[in-house]
C-alpha positions in Angstrom: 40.9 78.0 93.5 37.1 78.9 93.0 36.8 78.0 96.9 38.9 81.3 97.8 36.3 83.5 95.1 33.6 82.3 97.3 34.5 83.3 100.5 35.4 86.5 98.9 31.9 86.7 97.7 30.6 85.8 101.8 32.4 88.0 103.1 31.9 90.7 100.4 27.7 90.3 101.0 28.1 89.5 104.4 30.4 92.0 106.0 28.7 94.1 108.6 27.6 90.2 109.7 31.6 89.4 109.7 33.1 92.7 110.8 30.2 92.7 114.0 31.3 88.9 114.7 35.2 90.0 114.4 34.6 92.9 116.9 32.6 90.6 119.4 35.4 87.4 119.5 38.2 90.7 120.2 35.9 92.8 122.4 35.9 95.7 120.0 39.8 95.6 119.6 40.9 95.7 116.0 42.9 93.3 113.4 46.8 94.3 113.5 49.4 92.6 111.5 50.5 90.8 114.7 47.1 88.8 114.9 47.5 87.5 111.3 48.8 84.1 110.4 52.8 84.5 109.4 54.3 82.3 106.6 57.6 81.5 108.0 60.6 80.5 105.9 62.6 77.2 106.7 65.4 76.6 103.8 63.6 76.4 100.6 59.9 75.3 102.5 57.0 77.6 103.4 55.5 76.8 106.8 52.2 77.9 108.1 50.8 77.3 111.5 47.4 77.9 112.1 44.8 76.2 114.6 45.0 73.2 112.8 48.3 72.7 113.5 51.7 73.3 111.3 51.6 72.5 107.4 55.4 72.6 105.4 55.6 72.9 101.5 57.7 73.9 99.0 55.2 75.8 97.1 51.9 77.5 98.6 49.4 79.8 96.4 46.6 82.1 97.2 45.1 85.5 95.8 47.3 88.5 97.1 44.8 90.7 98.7 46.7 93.5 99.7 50.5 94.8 99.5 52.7 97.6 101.3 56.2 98.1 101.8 58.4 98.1 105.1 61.7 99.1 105.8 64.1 98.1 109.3 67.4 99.9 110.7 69.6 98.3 113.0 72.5 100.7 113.9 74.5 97.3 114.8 75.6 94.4 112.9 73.9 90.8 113.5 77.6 90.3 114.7 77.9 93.0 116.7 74.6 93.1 118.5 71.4 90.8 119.8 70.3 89.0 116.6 66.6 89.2 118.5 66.9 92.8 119.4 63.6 95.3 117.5 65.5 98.0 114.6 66.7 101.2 115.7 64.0 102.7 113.5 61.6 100.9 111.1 58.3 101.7 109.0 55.3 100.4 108.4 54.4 101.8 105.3 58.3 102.2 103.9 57.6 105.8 103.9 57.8 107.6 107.5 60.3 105.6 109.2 60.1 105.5 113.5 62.8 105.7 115.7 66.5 106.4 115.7 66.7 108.5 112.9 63.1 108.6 112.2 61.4 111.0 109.6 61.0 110.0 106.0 62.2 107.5 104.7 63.2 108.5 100.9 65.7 111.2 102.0 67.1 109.2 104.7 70.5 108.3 104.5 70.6 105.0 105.7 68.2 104.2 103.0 70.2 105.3 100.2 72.1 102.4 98.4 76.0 102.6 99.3 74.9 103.4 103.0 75.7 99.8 103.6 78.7 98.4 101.4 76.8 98.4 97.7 73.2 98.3 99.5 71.3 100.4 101.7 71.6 100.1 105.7 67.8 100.3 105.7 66.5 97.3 104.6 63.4 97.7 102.2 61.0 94.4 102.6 57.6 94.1 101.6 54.6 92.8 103.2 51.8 90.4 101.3 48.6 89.3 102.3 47.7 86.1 100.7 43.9 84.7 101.0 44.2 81.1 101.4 41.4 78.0 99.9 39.6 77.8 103.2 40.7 81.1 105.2 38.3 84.2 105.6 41.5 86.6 106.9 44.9 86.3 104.9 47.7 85.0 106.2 51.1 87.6 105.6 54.0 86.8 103.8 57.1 89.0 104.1 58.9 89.6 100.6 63.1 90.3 101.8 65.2 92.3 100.1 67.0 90.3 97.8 63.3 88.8 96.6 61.8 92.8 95.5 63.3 92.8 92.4 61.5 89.3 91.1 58.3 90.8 93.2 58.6 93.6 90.9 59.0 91.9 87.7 55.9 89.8 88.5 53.9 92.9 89.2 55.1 94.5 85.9 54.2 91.0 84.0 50.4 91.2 85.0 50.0 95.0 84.7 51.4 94.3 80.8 48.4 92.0 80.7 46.1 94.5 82.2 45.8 92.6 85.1 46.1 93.5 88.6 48.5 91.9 91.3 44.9 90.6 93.1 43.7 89.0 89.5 45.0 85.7 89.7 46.0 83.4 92.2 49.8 83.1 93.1 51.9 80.3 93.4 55.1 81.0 95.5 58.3 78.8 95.6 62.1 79.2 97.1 65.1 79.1 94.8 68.6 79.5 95.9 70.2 82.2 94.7 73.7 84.5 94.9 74.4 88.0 95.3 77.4 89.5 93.3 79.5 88.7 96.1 78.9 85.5 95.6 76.8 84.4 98.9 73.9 82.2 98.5 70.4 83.4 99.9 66.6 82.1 99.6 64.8 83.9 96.8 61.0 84.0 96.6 59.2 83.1 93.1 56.3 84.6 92.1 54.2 83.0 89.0 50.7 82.2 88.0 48.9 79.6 88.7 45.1 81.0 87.6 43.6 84.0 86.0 40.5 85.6 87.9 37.6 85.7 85.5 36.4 89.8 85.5 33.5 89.2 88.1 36.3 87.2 90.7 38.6 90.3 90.1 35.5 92.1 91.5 35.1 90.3 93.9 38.4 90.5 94.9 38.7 94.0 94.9 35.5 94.7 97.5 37.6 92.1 99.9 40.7 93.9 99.4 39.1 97.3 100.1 37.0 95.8 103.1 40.0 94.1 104.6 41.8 97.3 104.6 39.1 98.7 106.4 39.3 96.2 109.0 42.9 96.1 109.7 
């Protein structure tokens, strides 16, 4: 994956270059999470759809960039409401939550667990962005619920190794899996594929911080 530590170190070296070029193709508009590249999930295959056209696999890796947390409401069941309609209230940084309730998010209580049979009515998510071999600007991946708990665990792994989560490049897979009810759902794996070398972590740090900057 040395390909993605190179465009980390062009766009590290080059980025007023980059950020000018960005702001001239989008008229001075800036990156939102809507203009990224979304990893969709289909059964246990990750598909990607980019200019190129649409790539399917059952495993995908790149270096994760950058990480926050979410969180969505819907005051109505799937069954008892549009399947398509936006959350009652959501959050973009799983902390201040906007809508109906609103405010924050740790005292809510549609966020604490038993709001929703043994879970929480809020769902917590997480959001990933994962540089690709021959990509400049991430594409996002968006961890659900049932998958935190293994996102955690790999988190935990690398900082035991002194490593951050943007240290090494990550190879995601589906598994089928089953709550304690007994219903099967898709569960995103998280494991190694490469350790960055100290200089690529660098590297990768400067592009995490700039890309931060730009979104």
């Amino acid at each position: 994956m040395s390909k993605e530590i190179e465009k980390m170190k062009a766009f590290e070296m080059e980025s007023r270059m980059l950020s000018e070029m960005i702001a001239e193709n989008l008229e001075g508009e800036k990156i939102s999470v809507n203009d990224l590249i979304k990893v969709e999930r289909d059964g246990k295959d990750f598909v990607i759809t980019n200019a190129e056209g649409t790539n399917s696999s059952k495993e995908f890796e790149g270096v994760i960039i950058y990480k926050h947390n979410t969180r969505s409401y819907w005051a109505k069941s799937f069954d008892e409401g549009d399947i398509d309609a936006p959350p009652d209230c959501s959050s973009e940084d799983g902390n201040i939550g906007v809508g109906e309730p609103g405010g924050e998010c740790e005292s809510c209580p549609m966020a604490q667990f038993g709001s929703e049979g043994n879970g929480q009515a809020c769902k917590k998510h997480q959001r990933l962005y994962v540089l690709l071999q021959d990509d400049l600007l991430p594409v996002v991946l968006n961890i659900p619920t049932g998958s935190l708990r293994k996102a955690k665990s790999y988190y935990l792994s690398l900082a035991q190794k002194g490593v951050p989560y943007y240290g090494v490049v990550t190879s995601f897979t589906i598994t089928d899996a089953k709550n304690k009810q007994g219903i099967k759902y898709p569960e995103v794996n998280f494991s190694v594929k490469k350790f960055l070398s100290p200089d690529e972590i660098k590297s990768a740090k400067s592009y995490k911080e700039l890309f931060q900057k730009i979104v």
